[in-house]
MIDREN-334106 format. One line per 5 residues: for each residue x, y, z of C-alpha. Coordinates in Angstrom, 2 decimals. Example, Ala and Ser with C-alpha at 12.3 -4.5 7.8 and 13.67 -1.06 7.14 Angstrom:
# MIDREN-334106
12.30 -4.50 7.80 ~ 13.67 -1.06 7.14
This chain:
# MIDREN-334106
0.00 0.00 0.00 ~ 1.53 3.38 -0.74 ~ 0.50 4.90 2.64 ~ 2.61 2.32 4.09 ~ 5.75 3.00 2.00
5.01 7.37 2.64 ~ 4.39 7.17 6.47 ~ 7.93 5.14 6.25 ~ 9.51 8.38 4.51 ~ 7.74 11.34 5.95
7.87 10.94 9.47 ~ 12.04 10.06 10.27 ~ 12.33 13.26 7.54 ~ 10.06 15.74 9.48 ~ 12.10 14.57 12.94
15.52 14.78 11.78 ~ 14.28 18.00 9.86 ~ 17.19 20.41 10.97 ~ 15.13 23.96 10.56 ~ 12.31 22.98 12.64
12.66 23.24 16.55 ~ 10.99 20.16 17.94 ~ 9.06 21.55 21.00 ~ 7.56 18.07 21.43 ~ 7.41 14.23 19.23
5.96 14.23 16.59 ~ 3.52 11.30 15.26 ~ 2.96 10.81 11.46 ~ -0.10 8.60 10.91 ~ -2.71 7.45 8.44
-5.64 8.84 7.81 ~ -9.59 7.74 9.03 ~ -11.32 8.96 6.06 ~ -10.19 6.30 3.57 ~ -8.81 5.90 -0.14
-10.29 8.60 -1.56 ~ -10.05 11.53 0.96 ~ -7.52 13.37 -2.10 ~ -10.44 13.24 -4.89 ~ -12.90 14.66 -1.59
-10.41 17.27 -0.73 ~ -10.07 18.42 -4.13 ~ -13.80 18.77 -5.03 ~ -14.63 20.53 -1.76 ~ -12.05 23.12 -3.89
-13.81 23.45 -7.05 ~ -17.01 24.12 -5.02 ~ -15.57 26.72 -2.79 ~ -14.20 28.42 -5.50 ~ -17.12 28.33 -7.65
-20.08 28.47 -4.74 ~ -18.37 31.12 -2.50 ~ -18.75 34.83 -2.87 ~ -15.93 36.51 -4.90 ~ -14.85 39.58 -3.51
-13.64 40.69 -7.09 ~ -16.93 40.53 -8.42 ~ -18.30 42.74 -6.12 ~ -16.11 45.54 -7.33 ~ -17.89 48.41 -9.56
-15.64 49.06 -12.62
């Protein structure tokens, strides 16, 4: 599974990241909401861009 072989990579990078002071441990783990949480996350964008107000529309010009 490809979570598997990114939770592998990610979290020993982010703790021996040198830049970041490490205030307390940090856990890297897998998400709850499944397989497809990427295609969910990216059409909750298109409808926030296209349902939400545009503040440049509102402009008189």
């Amino acid at each position: 599974m490809l979570s598997e072989r990114f939770l592998a990579v990610v979290e020993p990078m982010i703790t021996s990241w040198p830049f970041v002071e490490k205030m307390h441990d940090i856990q890297v783990v897998n998400t709850q909401l499944g397989e497809d949480v990427g295609a969910v996350g990216a059409a909750c964008l298109v409808l926030d861009q296209t349902l939400s107000p545009q503040p440049h529309a509102l402009l008189i010009g």
